[in-house]
N, C-alpha and C positions, 0 to 999 in steps of 0.2 A: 519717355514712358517711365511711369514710376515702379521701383522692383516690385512693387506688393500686383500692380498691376499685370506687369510682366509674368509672372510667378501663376495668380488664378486661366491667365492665359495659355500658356504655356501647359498645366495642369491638365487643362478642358479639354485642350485639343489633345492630348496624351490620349484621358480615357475615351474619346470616341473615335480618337485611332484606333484604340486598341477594339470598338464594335466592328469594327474592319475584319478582324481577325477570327471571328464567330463567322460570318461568310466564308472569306477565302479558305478556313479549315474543316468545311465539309464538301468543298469540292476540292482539293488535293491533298498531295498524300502527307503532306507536311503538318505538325504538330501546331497547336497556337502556341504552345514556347516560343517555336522558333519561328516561327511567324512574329510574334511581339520581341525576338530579338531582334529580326533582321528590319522591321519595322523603327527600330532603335537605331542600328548601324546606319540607315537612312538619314535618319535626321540627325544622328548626333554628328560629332569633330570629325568622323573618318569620311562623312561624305558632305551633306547640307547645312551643317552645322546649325541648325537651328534652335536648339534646348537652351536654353539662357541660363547661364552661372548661378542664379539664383535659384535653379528648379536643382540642376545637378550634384549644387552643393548640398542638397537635403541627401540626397542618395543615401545615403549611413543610418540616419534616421528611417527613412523607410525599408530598406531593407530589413532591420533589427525590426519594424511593425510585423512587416509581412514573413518574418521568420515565427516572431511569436507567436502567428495566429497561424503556421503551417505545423509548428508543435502541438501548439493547441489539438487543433484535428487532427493529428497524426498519432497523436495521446488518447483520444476519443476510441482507436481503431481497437486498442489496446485493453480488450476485454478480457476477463477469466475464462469465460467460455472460450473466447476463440483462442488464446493461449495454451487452454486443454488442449485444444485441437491441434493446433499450428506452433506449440512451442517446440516441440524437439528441431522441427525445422528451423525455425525463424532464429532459434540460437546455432544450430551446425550450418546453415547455409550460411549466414552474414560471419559467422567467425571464418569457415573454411574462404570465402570469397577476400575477405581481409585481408586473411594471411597472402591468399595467391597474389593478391596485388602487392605487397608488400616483397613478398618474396622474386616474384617476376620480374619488377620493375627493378631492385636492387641488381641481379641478377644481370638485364642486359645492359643497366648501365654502365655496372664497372668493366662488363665484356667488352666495351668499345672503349675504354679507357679513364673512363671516370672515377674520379676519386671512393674507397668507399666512404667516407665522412659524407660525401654530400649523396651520393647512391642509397644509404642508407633513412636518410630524409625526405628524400624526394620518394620513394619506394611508401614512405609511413605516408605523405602526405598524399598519396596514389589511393588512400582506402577509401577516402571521403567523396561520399555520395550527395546529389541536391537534391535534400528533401524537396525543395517548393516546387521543381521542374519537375520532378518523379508526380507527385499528387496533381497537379495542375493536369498534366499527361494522362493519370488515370481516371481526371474525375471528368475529362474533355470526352473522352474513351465513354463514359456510360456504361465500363464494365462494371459489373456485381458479382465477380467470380470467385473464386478458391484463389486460383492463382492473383487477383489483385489483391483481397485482406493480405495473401502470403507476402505481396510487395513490399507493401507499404509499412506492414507490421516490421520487415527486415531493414525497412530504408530507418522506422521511428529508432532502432537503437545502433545503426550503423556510425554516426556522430560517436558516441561510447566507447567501439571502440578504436576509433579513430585518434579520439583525445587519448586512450591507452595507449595504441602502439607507438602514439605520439612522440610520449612521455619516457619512452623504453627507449626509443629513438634517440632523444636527444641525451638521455644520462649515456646512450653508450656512447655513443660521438664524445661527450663530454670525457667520458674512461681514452676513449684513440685520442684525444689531446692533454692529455695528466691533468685535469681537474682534478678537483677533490669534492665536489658540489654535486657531482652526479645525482643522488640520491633525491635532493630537491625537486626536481622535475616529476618524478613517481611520487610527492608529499603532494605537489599542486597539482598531479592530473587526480590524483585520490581526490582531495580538497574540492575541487572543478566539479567530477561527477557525483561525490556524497551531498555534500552540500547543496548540489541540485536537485539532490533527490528529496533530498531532508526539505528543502523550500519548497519544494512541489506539493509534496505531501501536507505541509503546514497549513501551505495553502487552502489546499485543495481539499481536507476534509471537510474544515466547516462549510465550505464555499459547497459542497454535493449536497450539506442537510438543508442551507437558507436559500440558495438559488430557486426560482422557479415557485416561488411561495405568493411576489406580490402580484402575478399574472398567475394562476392559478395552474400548475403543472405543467410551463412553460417559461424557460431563462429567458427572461428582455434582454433587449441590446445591449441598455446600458451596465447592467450585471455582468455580463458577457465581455464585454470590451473590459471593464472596466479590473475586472481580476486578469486577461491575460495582460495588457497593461503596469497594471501592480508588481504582478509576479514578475515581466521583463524588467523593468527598474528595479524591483530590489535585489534580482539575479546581477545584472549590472551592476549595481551599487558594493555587493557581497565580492564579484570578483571571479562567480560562478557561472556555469553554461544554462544561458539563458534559455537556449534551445530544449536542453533536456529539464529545465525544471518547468515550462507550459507544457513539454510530452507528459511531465511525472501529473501534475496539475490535471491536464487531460485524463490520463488513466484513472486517475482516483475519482473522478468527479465520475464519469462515465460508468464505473463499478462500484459507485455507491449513490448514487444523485436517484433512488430508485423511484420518484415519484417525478421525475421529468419523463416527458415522452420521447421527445429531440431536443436532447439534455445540449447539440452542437449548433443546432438549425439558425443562430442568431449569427455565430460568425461567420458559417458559413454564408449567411445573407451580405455581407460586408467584407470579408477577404477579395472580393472578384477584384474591386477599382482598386486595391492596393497590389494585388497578384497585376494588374495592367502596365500601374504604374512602376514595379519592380524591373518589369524584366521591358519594359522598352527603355527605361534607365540603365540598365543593365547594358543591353544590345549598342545604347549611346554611348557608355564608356568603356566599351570592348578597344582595344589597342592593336591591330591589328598589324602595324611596327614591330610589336615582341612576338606576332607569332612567324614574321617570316626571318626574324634572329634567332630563334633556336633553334635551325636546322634539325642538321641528325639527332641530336640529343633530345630534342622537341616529339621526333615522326617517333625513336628510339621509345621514348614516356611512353607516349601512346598508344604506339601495338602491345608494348609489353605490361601498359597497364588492363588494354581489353583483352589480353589473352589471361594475364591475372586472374580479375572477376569470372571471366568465361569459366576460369578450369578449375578457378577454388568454388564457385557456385556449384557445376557440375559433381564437384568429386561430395559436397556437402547435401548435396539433394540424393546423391546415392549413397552415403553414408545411412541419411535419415529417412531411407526408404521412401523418399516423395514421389510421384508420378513423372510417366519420361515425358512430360509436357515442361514441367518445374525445371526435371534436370537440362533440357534443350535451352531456353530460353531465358531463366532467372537472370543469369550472368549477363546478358544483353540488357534486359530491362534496368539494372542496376551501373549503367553507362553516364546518367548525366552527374557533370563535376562544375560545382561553379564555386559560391562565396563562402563557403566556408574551407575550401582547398586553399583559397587566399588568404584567409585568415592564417590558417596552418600557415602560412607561408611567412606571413607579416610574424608572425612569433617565432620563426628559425630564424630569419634575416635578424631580427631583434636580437637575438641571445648569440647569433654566430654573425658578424655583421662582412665577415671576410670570406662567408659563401653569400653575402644577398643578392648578387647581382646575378649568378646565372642560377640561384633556385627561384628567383622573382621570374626571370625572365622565360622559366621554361614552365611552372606554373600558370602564370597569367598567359602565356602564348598559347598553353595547351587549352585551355578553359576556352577560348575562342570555339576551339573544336570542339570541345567536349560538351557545351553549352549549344550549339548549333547542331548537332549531329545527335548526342546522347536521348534527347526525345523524341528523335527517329528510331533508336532504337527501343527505346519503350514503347512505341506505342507500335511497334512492329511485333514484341513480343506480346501485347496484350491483343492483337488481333489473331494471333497464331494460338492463342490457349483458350479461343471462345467456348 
């Protein structure tokens, strides 16, 4: 069989598995995340092996699509008005929730003996939340509440500062091994997020005034795809977070595109089969080898990363006077960890390569869980704040 045949094959049957998962996720209690992951772990190497090299090799490529078009809308959410409303929160809940994870996870990892050099990494890399799994979750959910814009709005800038405390991270590691480079790391997480912002923006104002013009108060498809597209390569190409310059793109279009009606309604029409194809890709290259090698230091991440979120969400929804629904639950809802916690990951191995082996390994092990489990608990919180 020839690869191009193999590949539309392979494809097909992906996205009408993934119609599987619209049934089986309204009769159980389980998410269609994790339904379309475990639906992956089926077929992929750890069990049937059946996904052919040639589909899982694209994986990379799709992922970076279906990130672009969860910034996109997640950029969309990102209004002036609901800002009024939800910003004191949406900046004290996602910074407080941050820090806890940061701080938690540092915390009991060098309690058990852990270096801090790599305690302190693993703790930064602890912040990063999945957009796609988090929105996929709320928008399966058919909530419309206070508490999900407050979600989603926390999840669109938790990336931010994720690449910050990143950045803090690694110049200080850098300082506990006598570099002198430290400072670098805080120029390119700057770089990273300005520069995203600056391309979002460029983007995205003229793209708010011309959009939506040659269908008359309605973006086509091809306008639609065609600038978050644009924007993901030349965020790529700059060197910059692609994810936060389609949020920034999103926000601006969405706050000034005033003559659209459903300034999103096109991507949203075309995310589902790349959202299918993500995350049973995803589920097929889960490794589930690294997660039963990180032992303690593995189970260690993980409680002490959900009591992180748990108790920095908590303490920042009562800081900002949220509602005790906000403060119970936030910290739950903000549980799933997947591709970009790897990425973090792939760029500490990179610059520190005599920690990659056990921060690869406790990373990519933990994301098994956090990826399977973490949209249980969103959607556990979004059923408990109806």
């Amino acid at each position: 069989m020839s690869q191009i045949a193999e590949l539309l094959i392979a494809i097909g049957g992906i996205l009408l598995l993934g119609l599987a998962t619209d049934f089986l996720g309204k009769r159980t209690f389980l998410p269609r995340v994790t339904l379309l992951l475990i639906f992956g772990i089926i077929v992929g190497n750890e069990v049937l092996g059946v996904i052919p090299v040639s589909v899982t090799s694209r994986f990379e490529m799709i992922t970076d699509i279906a990130l672009l078009m969860i910034g996109f809308l997640l950029g969309g959410k990102l209004t002036l008005k609901s800002f009024k409303v939800y910003g004191r929160q949406v900046i004290g809940i996602s910074l407080a929730a941050a820090l806890g994870a940061v701080i938690l996870v540092t915390l009991a990892l060098v309690a058990i003996g852990l270096s801090l050099e790599v305690a302190v990494l693993l703790g930064c890399i602890a912040v990063a939340t999945a957009p796609a799994a988090t929105l996929e979750t709320v928008q399966e959910s058919n909530r419309n509440s206070r508490f999900s814009h407050l979600l989603l709005s926390i999840v669109a800038i938790d990336d931010a500062w994720a690449l910050i405390l990143l950045s803090l991270g690694l110049a200080f590691v850098s300082i506990l091994n006598g570099a002198q480079d430290s400072s670098f790391y805080l120029y390119q997480a700057l770089y990273e997020i300005m520069g995203a912002l600056l391309l979002g923006g460029i983007i995205g104002f003229p793209a708010a005034y011309l959009t939506g013009r040659i269908k008359s108060g309605q973006p086509m498809l091809t306008e639609a795809l065609g600038l978050v597209l644009i924007c993901g390569g030349i965020s790529i190409w700059l060197g910059v977070s692609f994810l936060i310059a389609a949020m920034t793109m999103g926000a601006v279009i969405t706050n000034f595109a005033k003559h659209h009606d459903y300034p999103f309604h096109e991507i949203e029409n075309i995310e589902k089969p790349f959202m299918v194809l993500f995350f049973i890709l995803a589920g097929a290259t889960l490794e589930f080898d690294m997660m039963f090698e990180v032992g303690l230091i593995g189970l260690v991440y993980i409680l002490a990363r959900v009591a992180g979120k748990f108790i920095g969400a908590w303490i920042g929804a009562g800081v900002t006077r949220s509602s005790k629904e906000v403060q119970q639950w936030m910290g739950l809802a903000l549980m799933p960890q997947a591709g970009v916690a790897i990425g973090m990951a792939l760029l500490v191995a990179n610059r520190f390569p005599e920690y990659q082996q056990i921060i690869l390994s406790i990373v990519i092990g933990t994301t098994v869980f956090f990826e399977l489990v973490g949209p249980i608990f969103t959607r556990m919180a979004l059923k408990r704040t109806e």
